[in-house]
ZAMARGU-4260 file (C-alpha; in steps of 0.2 Angstrom, whole numbers, plus 5000, padded with zeros to 4 digits):
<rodrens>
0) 5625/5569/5497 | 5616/5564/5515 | 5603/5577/5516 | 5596/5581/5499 | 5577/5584/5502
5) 5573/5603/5502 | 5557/5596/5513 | 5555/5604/5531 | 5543/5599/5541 | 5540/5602/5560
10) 5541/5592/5575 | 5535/5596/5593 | 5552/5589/5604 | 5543/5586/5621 | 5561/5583/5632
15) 5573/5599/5637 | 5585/5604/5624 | 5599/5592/5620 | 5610/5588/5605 | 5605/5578/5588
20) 5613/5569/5576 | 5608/5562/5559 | 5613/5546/5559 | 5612/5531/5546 | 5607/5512/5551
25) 5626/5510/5557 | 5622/5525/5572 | 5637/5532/5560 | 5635/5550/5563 | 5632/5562/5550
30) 5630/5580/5555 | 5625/5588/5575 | 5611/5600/5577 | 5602/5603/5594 | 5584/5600/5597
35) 5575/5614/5609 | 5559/5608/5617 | 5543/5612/5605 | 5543/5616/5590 | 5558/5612/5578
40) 5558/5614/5560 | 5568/5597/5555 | 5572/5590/5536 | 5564/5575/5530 | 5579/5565/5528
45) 5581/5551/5514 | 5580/5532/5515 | 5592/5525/5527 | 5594/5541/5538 | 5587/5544/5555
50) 5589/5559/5568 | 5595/5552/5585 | 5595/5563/5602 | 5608/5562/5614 | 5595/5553/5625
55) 5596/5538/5612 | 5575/5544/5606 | 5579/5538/5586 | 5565/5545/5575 | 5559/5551/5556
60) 5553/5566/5552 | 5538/5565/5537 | 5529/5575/5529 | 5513/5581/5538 | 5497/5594/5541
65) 5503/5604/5554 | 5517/5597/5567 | 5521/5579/5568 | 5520/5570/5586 | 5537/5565/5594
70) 5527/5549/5598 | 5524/5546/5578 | 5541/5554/5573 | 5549/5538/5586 | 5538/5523/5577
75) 5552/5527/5561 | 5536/5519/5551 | 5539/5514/5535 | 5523/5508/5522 | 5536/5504/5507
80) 5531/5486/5510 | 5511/5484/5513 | 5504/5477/5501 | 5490/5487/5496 | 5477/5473/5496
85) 5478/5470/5515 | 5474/5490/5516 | 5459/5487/5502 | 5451/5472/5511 | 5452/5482/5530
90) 5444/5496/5524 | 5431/5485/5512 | 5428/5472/5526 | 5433/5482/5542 | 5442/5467/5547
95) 5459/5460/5542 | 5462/5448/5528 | 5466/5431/5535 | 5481/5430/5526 | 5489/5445/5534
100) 5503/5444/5544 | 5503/5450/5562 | 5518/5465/5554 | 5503/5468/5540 | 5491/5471/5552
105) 5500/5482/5562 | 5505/5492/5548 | 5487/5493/5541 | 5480/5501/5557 | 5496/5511/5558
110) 5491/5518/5541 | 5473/5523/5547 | 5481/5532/5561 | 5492/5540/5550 | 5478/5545/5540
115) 5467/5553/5551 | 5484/5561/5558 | 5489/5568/5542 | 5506/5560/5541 | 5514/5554/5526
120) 5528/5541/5528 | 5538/5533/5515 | 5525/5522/5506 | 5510/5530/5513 | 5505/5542/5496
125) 5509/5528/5485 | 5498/5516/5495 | 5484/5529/5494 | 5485/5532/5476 | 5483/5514/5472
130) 5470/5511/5485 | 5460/5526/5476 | 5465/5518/5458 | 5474/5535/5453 | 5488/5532/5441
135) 5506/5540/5448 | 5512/5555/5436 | 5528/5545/5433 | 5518/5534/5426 | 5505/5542/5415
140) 5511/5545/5396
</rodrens>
């Protein structure tokens, strides 16, 4: 089934109210709703799936504290492949690992922001669980 997370979460739509569509990395569209300017209650969608407006704005909706930024909801940010070293040495170091790519580096700072925003992307719980050293549940015996 396309939408199988029971996860809400809202979004403040800055642009006048127009139709959206879930659609997957094809622009294959999977179901209409309309979008209202302000607050919407939208459903995080799972991997693969974005929302798409009819003004061609493709975003993500995660998981947040309080309402998620269109601006944040359009970066579709994705930490599922940071590796969690880059984020150890930034925040040991306050400066980048040399090895880093430019896309690691980018994604690093993106995670602070994200942080201090109180988003929680795909990856982003995981990579905070192993920066802290505390052990996954799905993991623990």
């Amino acid at each position: 089934m396309i939408l199988q997370s029971t996860l809400y979460c809202e979004i403040d739509y800055p642009y006048e109210s127009n139709d959206c569509y879930v659609v997957d990395k094809y622009d294959n569209k999977h179901r209409k709703l309309k979008l209202q300017r302000g607050i919407n209650l939208l459903r995080v969608l799972e991997s693969g799936l974005f929302y798409k407006d009819s003004l061609g704005n493709k975003f993500l909706v995660y998981p947040c504290e309080g309402s998620l930024s269109f601006e944040i909801a359009k970066k579709c940010l994705d930490f599922s492949e940071l590796d969690v070293s880059f984020l150890d040495y930034f925040c040991a170091k306050l400066e980048h690992d040399k090895n880093a790519t430019n896309k690691d580096r980018k994604l690093v700072e993106l995670f602070l922001e994200c942080f201090e925003l109180g988003v929680y992307p795909n990856g982003f719980l995981r990579l905070q669980r192993e920066l802290l050293g505390v052990e996954d549940e799905t993991t623990q015996q």
